[in-house]
C-alpha positions, -999 to +999 in steps of 0.1 A: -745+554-400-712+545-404-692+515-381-662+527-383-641+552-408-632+524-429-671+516-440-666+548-463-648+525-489-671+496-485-694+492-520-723+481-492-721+509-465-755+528-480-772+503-501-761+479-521-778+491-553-775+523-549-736+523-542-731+503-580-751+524-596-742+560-582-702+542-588-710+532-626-729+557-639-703+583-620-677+561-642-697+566-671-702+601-668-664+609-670-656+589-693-689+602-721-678+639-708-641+634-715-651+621-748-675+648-755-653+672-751-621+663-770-623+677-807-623+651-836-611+663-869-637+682-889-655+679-863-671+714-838-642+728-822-622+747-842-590+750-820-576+726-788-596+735-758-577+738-728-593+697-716-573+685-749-542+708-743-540+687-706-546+656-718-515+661-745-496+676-717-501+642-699-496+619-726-467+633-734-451+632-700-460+595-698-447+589-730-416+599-726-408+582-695-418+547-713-393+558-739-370+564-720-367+529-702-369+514-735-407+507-735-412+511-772-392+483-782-421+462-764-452+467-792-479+482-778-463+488-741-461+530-745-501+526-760-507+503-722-487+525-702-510+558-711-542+540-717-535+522-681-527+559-666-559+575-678-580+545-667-566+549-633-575+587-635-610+578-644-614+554-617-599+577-592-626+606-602-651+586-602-646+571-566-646+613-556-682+617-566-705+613-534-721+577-528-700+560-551-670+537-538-636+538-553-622+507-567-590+518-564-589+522-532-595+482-526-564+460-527-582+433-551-578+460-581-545+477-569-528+441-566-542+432-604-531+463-620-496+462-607-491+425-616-499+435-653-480+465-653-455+443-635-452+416-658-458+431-691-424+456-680-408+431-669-412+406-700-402+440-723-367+441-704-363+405-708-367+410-748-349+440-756-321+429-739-318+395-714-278+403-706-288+439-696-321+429-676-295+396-651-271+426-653-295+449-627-295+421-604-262+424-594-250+464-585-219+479-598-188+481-580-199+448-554-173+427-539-169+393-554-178+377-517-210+395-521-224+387-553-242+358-545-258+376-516-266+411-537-284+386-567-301+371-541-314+405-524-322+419-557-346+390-571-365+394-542-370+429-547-384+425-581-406+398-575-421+418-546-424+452-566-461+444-576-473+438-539-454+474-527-464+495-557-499+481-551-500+486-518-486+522-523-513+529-544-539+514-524-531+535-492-524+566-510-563+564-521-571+548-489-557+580-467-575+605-494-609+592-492-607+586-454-597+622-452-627+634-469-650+611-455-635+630-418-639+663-431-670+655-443-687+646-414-671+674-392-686+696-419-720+681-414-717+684-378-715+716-373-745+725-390-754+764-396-723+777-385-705+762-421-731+768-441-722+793-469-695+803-490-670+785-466-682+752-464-682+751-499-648+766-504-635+741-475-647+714-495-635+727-528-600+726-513-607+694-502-616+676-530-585+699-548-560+680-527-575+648-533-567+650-568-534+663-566-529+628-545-545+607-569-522+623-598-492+616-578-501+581-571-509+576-609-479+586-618-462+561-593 
């Protein structure tokens, strides 16, 4: 029985155990299944099946928006940026599969992850170009009285970035699971009168919309 809606994102709500285990081996799973499927050369699949064909899709989007803020010149900082957005999509489906916890959706992670991200963009700025990375702290077109102000202002925001972005994420995954974890038990509730075809389409849909939110806060 659950103390309150937030115990659905606490590792120790069932059983201690149980909860680690159900949430590694669901982490497991996905990851051995993603592998499985994805053709090697020479290998069984003759053509790109339509898992591969996604994950390109993906990649490529990612990709290009590191490019496109300079990323490659950092080495290895484009390779980070998609390896860290399919980790968080692994994570994110594994905290969807019933009696497992999500570790995204605790702060501890969230706040780790964007510090890394954080830093790691922040040092590639600094060493493509130092000039252009002091010139964003101070916005085109500001009066001269201002400038000191405007520097000041936009430090601050950079320095806080991790704590928003990981609270963003955090509460985006937050709301998701603690809408399931309602429907769920509103579902289980009202016993026969669900059971069927609809309940299972209901939670279908569901689990549908959690993973459109988890995509969009990945790609945030």
């Amino acid at each position: 029985m659950l103390t309150d809606i937030f115990s659905s994102l606490d590792f120790y709500y069932v059983n201690e155990s149980r909860s680690y285990f159900i949430s590694w081996l669901s982490y497991f799973g996905f990851v051995v299944g993603g592998l499985a499927v994805y053709p090697q050369k020479g290998g069984f699949w003759v053509g790109g099946s339509w898992f591969l064909r996604v994950v390109h899709s993906l990649m490529g989007v990612v990709f290009q928006i590191v490019v496109d803020c300079k990323g490659y010149r950092f080495g290895g900082f484009s390779l980070g940026c998609v390896g860290g957005f399919w980790m968080l999509v692994l994570l994110n489906f594994g905290g969807m599969v019933p009696g497992s916890a999500s570790l995204t959706s605790q702060l501890s992670v969230g706040l780790s992850l964007a510090l890394l991200w954080w830093s790691w963009s922040t040092l590639s700025g600094c060493f493509y170009s130092w000039k252009s990375f002091l010139g964003h702290l101070l916005p085109l077109g500001t009066p001269v009285v201002l400038c000191p102000l405007m520097i000041l202002i936009e430090s601050v925001s950079v320095l806080i970035r991790p704590v928003t972005l990981a609270v963003r994420l955090v509460a985006n995954i937050t709301m998701g699971h603690l809408v399931l974890s309602l429907m769920g038990d509103n579902l289980i509730g009202g016993g026969s009168v669900i059971v069927g075809a609809y309940g299972v389409v209901w939670v279908l849909c569901l689990r549908f919309a959690g993973l459109c939110v988890y995509f969009v806060g990945e790609f945030v």
